[in-house]
C-alpha positions as CSV (number, residue, x, y, z in Angstrom):
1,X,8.6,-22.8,-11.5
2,X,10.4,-24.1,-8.3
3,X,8.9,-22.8,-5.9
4,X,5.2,-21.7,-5.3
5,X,3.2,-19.0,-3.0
6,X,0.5,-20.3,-0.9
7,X,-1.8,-17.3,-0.1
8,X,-4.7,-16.7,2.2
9,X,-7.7,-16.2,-0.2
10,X,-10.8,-13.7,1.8
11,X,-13.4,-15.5,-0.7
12,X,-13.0,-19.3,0.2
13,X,-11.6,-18.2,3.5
14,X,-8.3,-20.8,2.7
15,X,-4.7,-20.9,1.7
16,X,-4.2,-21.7,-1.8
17,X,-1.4,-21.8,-4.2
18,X,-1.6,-18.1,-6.5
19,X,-1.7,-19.4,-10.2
20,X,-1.7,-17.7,-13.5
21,X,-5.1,-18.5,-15.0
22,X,-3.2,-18.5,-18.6
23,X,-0.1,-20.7,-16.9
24,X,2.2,-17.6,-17.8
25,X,2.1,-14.4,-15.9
26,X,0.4,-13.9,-12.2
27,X,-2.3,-10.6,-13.3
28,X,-3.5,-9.0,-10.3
29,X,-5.0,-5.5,-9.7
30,X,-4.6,-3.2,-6.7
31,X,-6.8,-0.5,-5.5
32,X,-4.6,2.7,-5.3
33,X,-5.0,6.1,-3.6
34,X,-7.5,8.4,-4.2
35,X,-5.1,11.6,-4.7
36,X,-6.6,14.7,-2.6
37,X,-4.0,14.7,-0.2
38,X,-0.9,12.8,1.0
39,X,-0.8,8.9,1.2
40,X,-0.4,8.1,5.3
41,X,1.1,5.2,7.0
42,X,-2.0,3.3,7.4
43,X,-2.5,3.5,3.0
44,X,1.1,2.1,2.8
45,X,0.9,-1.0,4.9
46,X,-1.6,-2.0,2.4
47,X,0.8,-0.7,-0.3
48,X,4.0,-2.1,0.6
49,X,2.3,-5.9,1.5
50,X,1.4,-6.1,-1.6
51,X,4.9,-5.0,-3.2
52,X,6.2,-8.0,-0.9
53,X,3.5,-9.9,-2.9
54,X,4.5,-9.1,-6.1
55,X,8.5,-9.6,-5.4
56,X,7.9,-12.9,-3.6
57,X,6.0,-14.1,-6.6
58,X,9.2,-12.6,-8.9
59,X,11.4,-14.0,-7.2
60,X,9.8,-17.4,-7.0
61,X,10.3,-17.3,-10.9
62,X,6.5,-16.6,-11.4
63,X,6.6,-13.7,-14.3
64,X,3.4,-10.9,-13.1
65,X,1.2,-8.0,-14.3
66,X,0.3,-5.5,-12.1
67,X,-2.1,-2.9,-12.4
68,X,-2.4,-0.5,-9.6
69,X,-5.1,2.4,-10.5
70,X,-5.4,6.1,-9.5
71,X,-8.9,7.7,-8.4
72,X,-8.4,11.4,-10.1
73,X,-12.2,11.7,-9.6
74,X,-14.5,11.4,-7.0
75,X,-16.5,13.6,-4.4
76,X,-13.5,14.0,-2.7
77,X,-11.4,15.3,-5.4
78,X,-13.8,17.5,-6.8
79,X,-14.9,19.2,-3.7
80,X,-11.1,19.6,-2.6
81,X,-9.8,20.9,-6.2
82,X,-13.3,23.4,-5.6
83,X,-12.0,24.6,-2.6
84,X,-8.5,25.4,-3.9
85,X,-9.3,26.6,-7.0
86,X,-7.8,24.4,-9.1
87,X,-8.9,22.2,-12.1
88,X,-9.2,18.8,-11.0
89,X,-6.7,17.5,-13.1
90,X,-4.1,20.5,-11.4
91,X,-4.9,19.3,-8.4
92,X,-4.4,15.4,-8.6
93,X,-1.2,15.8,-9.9
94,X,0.1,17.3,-7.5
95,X,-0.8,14.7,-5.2
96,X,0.2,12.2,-7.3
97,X,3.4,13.2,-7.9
98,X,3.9,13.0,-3.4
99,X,2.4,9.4,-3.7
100,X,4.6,8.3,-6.4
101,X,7.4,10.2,-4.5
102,X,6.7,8.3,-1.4
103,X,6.7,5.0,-3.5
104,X,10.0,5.7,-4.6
105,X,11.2,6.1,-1.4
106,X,9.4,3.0,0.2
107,X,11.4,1.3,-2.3
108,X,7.5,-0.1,-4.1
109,X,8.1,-1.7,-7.6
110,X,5.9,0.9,-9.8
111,X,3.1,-1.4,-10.9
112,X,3.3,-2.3,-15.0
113,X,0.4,0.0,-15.3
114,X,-1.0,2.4,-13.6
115,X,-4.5,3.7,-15.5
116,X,-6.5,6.8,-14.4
117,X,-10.1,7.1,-13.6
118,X,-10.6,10.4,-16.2
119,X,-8.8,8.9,-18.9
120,X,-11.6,6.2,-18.7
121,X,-14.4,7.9,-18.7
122,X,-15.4,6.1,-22.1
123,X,-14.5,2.7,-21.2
124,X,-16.9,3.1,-18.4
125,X,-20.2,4.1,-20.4
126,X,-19.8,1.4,-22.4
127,X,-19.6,-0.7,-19.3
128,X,-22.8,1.0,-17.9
129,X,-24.5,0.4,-21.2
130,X,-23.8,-3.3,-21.1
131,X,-25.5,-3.1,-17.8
132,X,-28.5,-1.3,-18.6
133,X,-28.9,-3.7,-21.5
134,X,-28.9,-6.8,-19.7
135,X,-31.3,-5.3,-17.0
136,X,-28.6,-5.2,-14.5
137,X,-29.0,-1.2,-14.3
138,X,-31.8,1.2,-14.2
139,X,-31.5,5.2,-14.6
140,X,-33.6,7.8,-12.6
141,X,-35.1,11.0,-13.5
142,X,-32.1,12.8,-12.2
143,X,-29.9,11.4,-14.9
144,X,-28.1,8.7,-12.4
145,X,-27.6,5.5,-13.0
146,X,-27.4,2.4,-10.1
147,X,-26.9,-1.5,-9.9
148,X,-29.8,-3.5,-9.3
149,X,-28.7,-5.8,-6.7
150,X,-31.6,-7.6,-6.6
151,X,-30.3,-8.9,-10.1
152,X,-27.2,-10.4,-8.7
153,X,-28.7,-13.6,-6.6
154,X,-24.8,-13.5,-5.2
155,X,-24.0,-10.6,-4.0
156,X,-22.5,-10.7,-0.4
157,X,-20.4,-14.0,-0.8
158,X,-17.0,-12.2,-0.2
159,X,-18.2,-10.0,2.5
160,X,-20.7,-12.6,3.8
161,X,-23.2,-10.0,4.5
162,X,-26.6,-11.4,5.4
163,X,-29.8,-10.3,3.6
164,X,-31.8,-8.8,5.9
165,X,-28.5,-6.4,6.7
166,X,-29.0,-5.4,3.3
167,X,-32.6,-4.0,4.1
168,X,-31.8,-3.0,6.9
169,X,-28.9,-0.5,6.0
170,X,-26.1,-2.8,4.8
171,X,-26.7,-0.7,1.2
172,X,-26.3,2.6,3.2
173,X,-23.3,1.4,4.6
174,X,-22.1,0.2,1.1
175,X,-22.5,3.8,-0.5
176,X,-21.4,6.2,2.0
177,X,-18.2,6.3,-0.1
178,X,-20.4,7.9,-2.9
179,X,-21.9,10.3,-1.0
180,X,-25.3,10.8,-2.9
181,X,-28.6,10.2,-1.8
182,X,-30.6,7.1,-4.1
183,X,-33.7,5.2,-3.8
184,X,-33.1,2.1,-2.5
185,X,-31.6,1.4,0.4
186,X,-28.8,-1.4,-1.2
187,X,-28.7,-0.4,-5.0
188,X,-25.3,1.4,-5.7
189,X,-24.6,4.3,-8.2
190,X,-22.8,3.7,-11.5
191,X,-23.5,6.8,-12.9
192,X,-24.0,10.3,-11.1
193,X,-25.8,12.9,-12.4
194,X,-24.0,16.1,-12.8
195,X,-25.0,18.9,-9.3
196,X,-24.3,22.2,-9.4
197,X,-20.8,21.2,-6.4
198,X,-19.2,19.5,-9.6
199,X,-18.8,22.4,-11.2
200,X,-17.1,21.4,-15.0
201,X,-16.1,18.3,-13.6
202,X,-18.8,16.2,-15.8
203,X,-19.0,14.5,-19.0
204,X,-21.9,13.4,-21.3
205,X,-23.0,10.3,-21.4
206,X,-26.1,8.5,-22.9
207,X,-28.3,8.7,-20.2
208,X,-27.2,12.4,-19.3
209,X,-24.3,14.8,-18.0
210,X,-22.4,13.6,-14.8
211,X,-19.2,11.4,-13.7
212,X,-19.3,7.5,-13.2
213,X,-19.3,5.9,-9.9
214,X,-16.1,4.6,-7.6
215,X,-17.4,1.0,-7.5
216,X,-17.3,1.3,-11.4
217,X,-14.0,2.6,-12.3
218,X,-12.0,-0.2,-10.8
219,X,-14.4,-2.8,-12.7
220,X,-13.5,-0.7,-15.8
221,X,-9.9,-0.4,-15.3
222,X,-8.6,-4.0,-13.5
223,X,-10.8,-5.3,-17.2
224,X,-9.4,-3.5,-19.4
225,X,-5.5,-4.4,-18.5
226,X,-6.2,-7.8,-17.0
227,X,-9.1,-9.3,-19.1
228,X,-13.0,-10.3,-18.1
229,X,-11.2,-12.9,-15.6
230,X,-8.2,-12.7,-13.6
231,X,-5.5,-13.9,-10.8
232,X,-5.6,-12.1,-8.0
233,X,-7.5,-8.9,-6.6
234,X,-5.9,-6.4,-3.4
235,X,-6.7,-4.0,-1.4
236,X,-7.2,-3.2,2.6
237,X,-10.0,-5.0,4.5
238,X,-11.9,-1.9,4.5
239,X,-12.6,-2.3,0.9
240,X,-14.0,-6.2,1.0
241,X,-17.6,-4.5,1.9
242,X,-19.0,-2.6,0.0
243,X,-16.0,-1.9,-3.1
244,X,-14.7,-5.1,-3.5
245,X,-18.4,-6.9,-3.4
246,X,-19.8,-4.0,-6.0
247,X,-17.1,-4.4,-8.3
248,X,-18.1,-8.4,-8.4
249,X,-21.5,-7.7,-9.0
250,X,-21.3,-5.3,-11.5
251,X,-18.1,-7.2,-12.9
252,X,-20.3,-10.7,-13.4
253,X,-23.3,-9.3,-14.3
254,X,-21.4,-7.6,-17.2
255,X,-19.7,-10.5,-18.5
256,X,-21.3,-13.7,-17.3
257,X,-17.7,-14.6,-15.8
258,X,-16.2,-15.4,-12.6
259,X,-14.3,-11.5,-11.9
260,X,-11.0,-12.7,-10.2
261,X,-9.8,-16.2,-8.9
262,X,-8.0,-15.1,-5.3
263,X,-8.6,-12.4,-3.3
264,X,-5.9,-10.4,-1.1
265,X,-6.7,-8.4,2.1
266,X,-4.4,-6.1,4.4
267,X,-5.5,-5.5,7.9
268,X,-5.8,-1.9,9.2
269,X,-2.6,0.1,11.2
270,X,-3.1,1.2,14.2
271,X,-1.1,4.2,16.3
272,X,-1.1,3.0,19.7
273,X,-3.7,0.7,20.0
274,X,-6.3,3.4,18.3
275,X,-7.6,3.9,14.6
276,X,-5.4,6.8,13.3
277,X,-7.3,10.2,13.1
278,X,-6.4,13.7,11.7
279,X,-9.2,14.8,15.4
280,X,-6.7,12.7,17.3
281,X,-3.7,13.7,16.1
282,X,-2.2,10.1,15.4
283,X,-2.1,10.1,11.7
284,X,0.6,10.0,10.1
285,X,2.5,10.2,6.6
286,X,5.7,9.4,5.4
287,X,7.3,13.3,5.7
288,X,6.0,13.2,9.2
289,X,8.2,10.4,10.3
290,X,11.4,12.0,8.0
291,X,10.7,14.9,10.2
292,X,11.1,13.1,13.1
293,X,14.7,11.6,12.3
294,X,13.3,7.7,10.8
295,X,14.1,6.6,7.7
296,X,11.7,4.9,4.9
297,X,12.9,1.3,5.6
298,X,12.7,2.0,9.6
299,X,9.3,2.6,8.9
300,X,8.9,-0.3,5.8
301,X,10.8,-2.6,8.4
302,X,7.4,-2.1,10.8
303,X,4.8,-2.1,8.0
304,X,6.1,-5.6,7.4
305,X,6.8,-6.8,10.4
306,X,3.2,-8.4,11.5
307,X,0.9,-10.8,9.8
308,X,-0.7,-8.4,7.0
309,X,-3.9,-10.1,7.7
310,X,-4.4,-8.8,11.3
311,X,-4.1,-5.5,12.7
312,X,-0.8,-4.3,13.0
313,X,-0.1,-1.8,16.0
314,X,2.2,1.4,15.3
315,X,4.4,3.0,18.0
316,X,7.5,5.0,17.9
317,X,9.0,2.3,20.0
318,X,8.1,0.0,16.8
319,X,10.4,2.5,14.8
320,X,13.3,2.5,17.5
321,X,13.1,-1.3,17.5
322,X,13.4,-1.2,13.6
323,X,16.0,0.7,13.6
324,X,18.3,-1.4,15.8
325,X,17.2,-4.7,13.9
326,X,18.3,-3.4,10.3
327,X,21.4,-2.3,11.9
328,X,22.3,-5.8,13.4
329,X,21.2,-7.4,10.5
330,X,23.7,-5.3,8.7
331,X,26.7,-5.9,11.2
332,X,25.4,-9.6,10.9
333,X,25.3,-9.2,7.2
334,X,28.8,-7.9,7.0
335,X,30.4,-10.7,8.9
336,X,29.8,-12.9,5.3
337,X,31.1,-10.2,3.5
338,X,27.6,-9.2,2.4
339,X,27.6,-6.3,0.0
340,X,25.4,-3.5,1.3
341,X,24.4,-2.4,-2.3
342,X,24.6,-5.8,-3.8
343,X,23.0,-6.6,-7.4
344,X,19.6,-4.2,-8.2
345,X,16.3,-6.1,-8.1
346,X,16.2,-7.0,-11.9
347,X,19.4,-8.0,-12.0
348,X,19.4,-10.3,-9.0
349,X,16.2,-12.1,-10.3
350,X,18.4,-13.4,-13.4
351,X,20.7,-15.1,-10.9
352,X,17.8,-16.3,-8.8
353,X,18.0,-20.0,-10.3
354,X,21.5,-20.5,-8.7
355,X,20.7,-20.5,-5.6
356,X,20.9,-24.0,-4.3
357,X,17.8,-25.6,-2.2
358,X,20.3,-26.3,0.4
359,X,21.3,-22.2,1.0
360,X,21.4,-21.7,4.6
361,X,18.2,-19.5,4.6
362,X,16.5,-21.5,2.5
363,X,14.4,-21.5,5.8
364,X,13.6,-17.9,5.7
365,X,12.4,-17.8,2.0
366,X,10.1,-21.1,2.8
367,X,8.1,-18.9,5.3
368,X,7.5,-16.1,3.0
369,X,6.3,-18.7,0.3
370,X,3.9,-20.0,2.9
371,X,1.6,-16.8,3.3
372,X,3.9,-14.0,3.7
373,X,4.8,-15.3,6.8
374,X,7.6,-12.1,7.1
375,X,8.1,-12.7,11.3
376,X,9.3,-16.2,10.7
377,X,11.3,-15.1,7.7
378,X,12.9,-12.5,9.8
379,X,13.3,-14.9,13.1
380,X,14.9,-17.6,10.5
381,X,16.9,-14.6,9.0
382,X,18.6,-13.8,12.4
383,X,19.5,-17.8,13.5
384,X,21.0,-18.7,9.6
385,X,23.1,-15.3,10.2
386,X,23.8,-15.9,13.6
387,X,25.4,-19.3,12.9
388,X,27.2,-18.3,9.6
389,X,29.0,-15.3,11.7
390,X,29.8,-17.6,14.3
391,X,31.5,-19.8,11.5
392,X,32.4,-17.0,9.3
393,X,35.9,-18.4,9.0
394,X,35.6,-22.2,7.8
395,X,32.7,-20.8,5.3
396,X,34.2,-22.1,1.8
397,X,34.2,-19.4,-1.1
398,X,30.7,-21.2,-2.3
399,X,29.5,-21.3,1.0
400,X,29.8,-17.8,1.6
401,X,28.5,-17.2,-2.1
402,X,25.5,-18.8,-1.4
403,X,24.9,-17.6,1.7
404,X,25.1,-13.6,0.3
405,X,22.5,-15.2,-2.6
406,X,20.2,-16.5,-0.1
407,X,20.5,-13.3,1.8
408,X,20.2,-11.3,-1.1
409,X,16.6,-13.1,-1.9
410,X,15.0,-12.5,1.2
411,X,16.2,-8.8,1.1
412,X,15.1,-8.1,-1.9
413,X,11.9,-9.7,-1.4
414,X,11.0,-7.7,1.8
415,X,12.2,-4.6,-0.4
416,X,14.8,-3.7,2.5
417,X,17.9,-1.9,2.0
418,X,20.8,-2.3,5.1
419,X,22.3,0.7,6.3
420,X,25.9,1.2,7.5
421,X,26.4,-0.6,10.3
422,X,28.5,1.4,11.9
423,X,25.7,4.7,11.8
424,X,25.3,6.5,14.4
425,X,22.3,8.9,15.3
426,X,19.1,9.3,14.1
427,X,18.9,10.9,10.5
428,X,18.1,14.9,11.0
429,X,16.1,16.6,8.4
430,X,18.5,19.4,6.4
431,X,15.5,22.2,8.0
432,X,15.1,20.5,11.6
433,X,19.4,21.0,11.9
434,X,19.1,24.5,10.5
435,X,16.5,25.1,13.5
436,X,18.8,23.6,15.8
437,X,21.8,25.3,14.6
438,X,19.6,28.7,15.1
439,X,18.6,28.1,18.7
440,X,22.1,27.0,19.7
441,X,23.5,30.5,18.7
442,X,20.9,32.0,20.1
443,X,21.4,30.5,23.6
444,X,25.3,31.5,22.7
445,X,24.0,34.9,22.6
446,X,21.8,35.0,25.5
447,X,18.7,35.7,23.6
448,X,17.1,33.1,25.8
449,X,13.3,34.3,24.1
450,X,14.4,33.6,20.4
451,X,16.3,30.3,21.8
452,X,12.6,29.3,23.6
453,X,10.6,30.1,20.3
454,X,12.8,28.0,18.1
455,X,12.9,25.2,21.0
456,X,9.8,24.9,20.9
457,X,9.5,25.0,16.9
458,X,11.7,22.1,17.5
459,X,9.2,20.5,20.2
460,X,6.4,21.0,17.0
461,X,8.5,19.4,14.3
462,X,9.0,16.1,16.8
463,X,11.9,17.4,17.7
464,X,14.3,17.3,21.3
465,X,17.4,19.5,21.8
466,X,19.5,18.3,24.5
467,X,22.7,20.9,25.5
468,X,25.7,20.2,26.2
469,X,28.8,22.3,27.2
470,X,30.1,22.7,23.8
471,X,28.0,21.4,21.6
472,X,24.3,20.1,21.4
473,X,22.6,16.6,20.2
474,X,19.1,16.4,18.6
475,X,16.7,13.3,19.3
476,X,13.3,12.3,17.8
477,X,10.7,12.3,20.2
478,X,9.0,8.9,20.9
């Protein structure tokens, strides 16, 4: 392998070079959606940072397995799927099939596999079991199940948490996402005894009927596909504390083995400078901003565009800003005859190895190698472009080969597709111009209170109709 990613590791708080434990293929695991409603922004910066991971390590020449899981069942699901009246299987497909969707449009790799919490149900008793039997795990009279953390003398080293938070509340804190009450303060549940809210949504297990735990599933499911001991672990930073620390205990304690070698955090999104929130009306998914005129790699543009291990602030300015860089990077692009649908991913990455160390972005590539460092990549992006369209004309046939190569890489590694250059206009939804088109003959017609309902229909969908003498223009509002 040429060349090598050096990654930022949240356990040993370094950078580090990501190696294959087995000197072959890169295994890491990724904590996906639980699907009770639509993926938002927010769940794909997280998402499409670690796509960037996986296609920088590709494309590097490093061969991977990725496992990204599904949570089909969980308090969540169960009391959504309740409320609907659907089975819970009926229900998570359906929003499973948007966040796939949304993938597709985002332009994510699907991950190698992509296992199911139901369909584990079995592998995860028997992980209990091995618990229980090595005193790790203890059942109450309810029929639940928890992790003894006193068992685990290192529990806390990736989240650093002290102690005497544990006693203090810490353990509350690390089992909101369960949502049932327990006896101790810190210990976490495995195993949940069936309740009447569940409804059929329980299965039998040894130690009585019920469902197994979040914390559990991924220990189960990253196992199972990657082995007792693997590369690399993802997720957002919410997870490090309590999911990411749980699934180490309960990992270890199984197995006597170190879990996973390098760990991989994403920072939180932000909507103008505050947390998103459905109460606040700042949250976001991908329809949201189709509705409003942007396009998936506007918006992918932004979700890469900051360090993924600090907060990343999202504005509609953001998206405008996007939107003008892809499209000068595209007029840039053009000026070496660069083919706006060049070579498909795994096509390209059989040609990767003839692209010469001295290719004028060689620069750009470097910085994602060294921590995803997408801003300089970009900024070193821009100046190799800028100088090969000032020079466009003494470029040799090889020259401009390898420059198109090099720019290919770094494309195909941020998962970016250029538009047209020469576009013009934001991109209006097929129902948003039917609305339009509506109000417009309605203000032909002088029916000035159907023409104010569907402006302001408009106004809801993000929407701005500005009139003209013959003919109208719609903008996104920002």
């Amino acid at each position: 392998m040429r060349d090598q990613l050096q990654l930022w590791d949240t356990l040993t708080r370094d950078i580090k070079p990501v190696q294959a434990l087995d000197g072959q293929t890169v295994r890491f695991y990724c904590c996906g959606p639980t699907v009770y409603g639509p993926a938002h922004i927010g769940n794909f910066r997280t998402f499409v940072t670690q796509d960037l991971l996986r296609r920088t390590l590709e494309l590097s020449g490093q061969p991977t397995l990725h496992v990204r899981n599904i949570t089909d069942v969980d308090d969540k699901t169960i009391r959504q799927s309740r409320a609907e009246g659907k089975s819970l299987k009926e229900f998570t497909d359906f929003w499973l099939k948007q966040f796939r969707d949304d993938c597709a449009t985002l332009q994510l790799l699907p991950p190698h596999v992509e296992p199911g919490a139901v369909e584990h149900i079995t592998q995860q008793i028997a992980l209990i079991e091995r618990l229980t039997g090595k005193n790790h795990a203890y059942r109450t009279e309810d029929g639940s199940v928890y992790f003894r953390i006193d068992s685990f003398p290192e529990y806390g080293r990736l989240s650093r948490v002290k102690e005497r938070e544990l006693s203090t509340g810490a353990g509350g804190r690390a089992n909101q996402a369960d949502e049932y009450e327990r006896e101790s303060v810190a210990d976490f549940a495995l195993w949940k005894a069936r309740k009447a809210e569940d409804g059929d949504n329980y299965w039998c297990a040894p130690w009585g009927e019920g469902r197994p735990g979040w914390h559990l599933e991924c220990s189960c499911m990253s196992m199972q596909y990657l082995g007792e001991s693997f590369d690399l672990h993802g997720g957002g930073v919410d997870l490090i504390f309590p999911h990411h620390e749980n699934e180490i205990a309960q990992s270890e304690a199984a197995t006597g083995r170190p879990f996973v070698a390098h760990w991989f955090h994403t920072a939180h999104l932000l909507v103008d400078g505050r947390k998103m929130s459905k109460s606040d009306g700042n949250l976001y998914t991908l329809a949201d901003l189709q509705q409003r005129g942007y396009s998936a790699m506007e918006l992918r543009y932004v979700l890469l565009s900051g360090k993924y291990g600090q907060p990343l602030n999202f504005t509609f300015d953001s998206l405008n800003a996007a939107r003008q860089a892809l499209r000068k990077l595209a007029g840039m692009a053009g000026e070496i005859d660069f083919p706006v649908n060049g070579p498909d991913y795994t096509a390209f990455k059989e040609t990767i190895r003839d692209i010469s160390p001295q290719n004028p972005l060689q620069k750009a590539w470097e910085a994602l190698l060294e921590d995803l460092n997408v801003s300089e990549a970009l900024g070193q992006t821009f100046i190799a472009l800028k100088e090969l369209s000032a020079n466009s004309g003494k470029l040799s046939k090889e020259e401009r080969v390898q420059a198109q190569m090099g720019l290919q890489r770094i494309l195909h590694a941020l998962g970016i597709v250029l538009p047209n250059p020469t576009g013009d206009g934001p991109v209006v939804p097929e129902e948003v111009g039917a609305l339009a088109e509506r109000r417009w003959q309605a203000k032909n017609s002088k029916d000035w209170k159907t023409a104010d309902v569907l402006r302001q229909e408009l106004a809801n969908r993000g929407w701005t109709m500005q009139d003209g003498k013959d003919n109208y223009k719609l903008f996104p509002k920002v």
